[in-house]
Structure formats: C-alpha cells, structure tokens
N, C-alpha and C positions, 0 to 999 in steps of 0.2 A: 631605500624603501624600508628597510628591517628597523633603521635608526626613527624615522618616521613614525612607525608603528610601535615602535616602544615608547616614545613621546607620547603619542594617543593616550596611548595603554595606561602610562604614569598618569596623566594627565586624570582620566577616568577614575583609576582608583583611588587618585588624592579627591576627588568630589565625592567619589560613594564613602570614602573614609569617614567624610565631614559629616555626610547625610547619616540620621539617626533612627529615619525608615522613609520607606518610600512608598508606602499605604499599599496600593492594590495596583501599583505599577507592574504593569508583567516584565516581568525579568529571564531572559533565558541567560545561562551561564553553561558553555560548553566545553568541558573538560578532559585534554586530553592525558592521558594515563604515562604515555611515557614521556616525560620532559627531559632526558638527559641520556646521548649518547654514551656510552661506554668512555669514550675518550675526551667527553665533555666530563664525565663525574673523576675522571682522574686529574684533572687541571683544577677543579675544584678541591680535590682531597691538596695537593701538590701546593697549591691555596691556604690549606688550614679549613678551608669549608666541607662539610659536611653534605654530600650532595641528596642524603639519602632526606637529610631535614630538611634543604630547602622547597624538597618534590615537596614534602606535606607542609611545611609552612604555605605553597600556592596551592595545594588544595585546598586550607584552609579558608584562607583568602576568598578563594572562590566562592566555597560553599557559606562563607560572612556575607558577600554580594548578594548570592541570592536569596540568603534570610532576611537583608534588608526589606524585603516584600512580602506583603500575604499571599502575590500571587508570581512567586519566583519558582524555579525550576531548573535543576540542575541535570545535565547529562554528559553520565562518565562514559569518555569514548577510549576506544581499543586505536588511539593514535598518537602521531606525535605532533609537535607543536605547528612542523609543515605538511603531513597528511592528515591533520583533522579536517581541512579544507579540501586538497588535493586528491584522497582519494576517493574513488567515485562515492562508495559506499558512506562514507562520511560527507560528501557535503550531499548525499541525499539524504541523508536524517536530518543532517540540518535543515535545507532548502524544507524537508516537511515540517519542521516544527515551527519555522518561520512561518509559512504558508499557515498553516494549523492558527498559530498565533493572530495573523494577519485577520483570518476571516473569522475569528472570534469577537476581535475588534472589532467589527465591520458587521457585525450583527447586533453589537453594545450599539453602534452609533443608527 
C-alpha cells in the first residue's frame, strides 16, 4: 500500500510540476509538520542527506502546489505522515475542510 501511494503521490506531483496554474481549482494541501522520526533523520544523515532540508524542500513543494491556484489552501498540521489521517483530531479537520469545500462546490453549481 505505502509503495502504491508513493506512486500516486509521484505521479501527482510530476502533473502539478508540469501545470503553470490551475486558475481557481480549489486546492487543499495538508501538511504534516513532522516528516521524519528521529531514527529516520539518522539514516538520512548516515546517507549524506540532510534531513532537516528535505522537511523544508516538501514543505516547499507543498506550499508551490497550493499557489498553483487562486483558490489553494494550505493547512499545517501538528502530525505526522501516518497520523495526519489517523488521528481523530486530524482527520476531523480534514473531513471538515473537505465537507467545507464540497458544499461550496455545490452552491457554485
């Protein structure tokens, strides 16, 4: 599943890479804060990689995504790559902003 979703993931970013704007597309981009356990950022250093730059190279990333659009929106969350979902509290802000979203839509059409 994880290899799966990193496909998507590639996959998505190599299209929004291409895209030069995406007009008034709504965009949500949810971002979680900590990307790297302790013992992740040491296989990284162990590496030669810098793990402190790759967090802000995908923050950046992210926050490029959502300026692709006039009407993009970014929200930095207090989790990590598997509890931005998981835990309650985070996927209720998501589930609301989606909902939020949804019927914003649905009031345009």
């Amino acid at each position: 599943m994880f290899l799966r979703e990193n496909e998507l993931t590639n996959d998505v970013l190599k299209r929004a890479g291409k895209a030069k704007a995406l007009d008034s597309l709504p965009v949500l981009v949810f971002t979680a804060t900590e990307q790297y356990k302790e013992s992740q950022k040491e296989k990284y250093r162990k590496s030669g990689i810098d793990p402190e730059k790759q967090v802000q190279l995908w923050f950046d990333m992210q926050k490029e995504l959502k300026e692709l659009s006039s009407n993009g929106k970014q929200m930095i969350m207090n989790a990590s790559h598997g509890t931005i979902i998981t835990k309650k509290e985070n996927a209720d802000a998501i589930n609301k902003e989606i909902l939020l979203l949804a019927e914003s839509i649905g009031k345009k059409n």
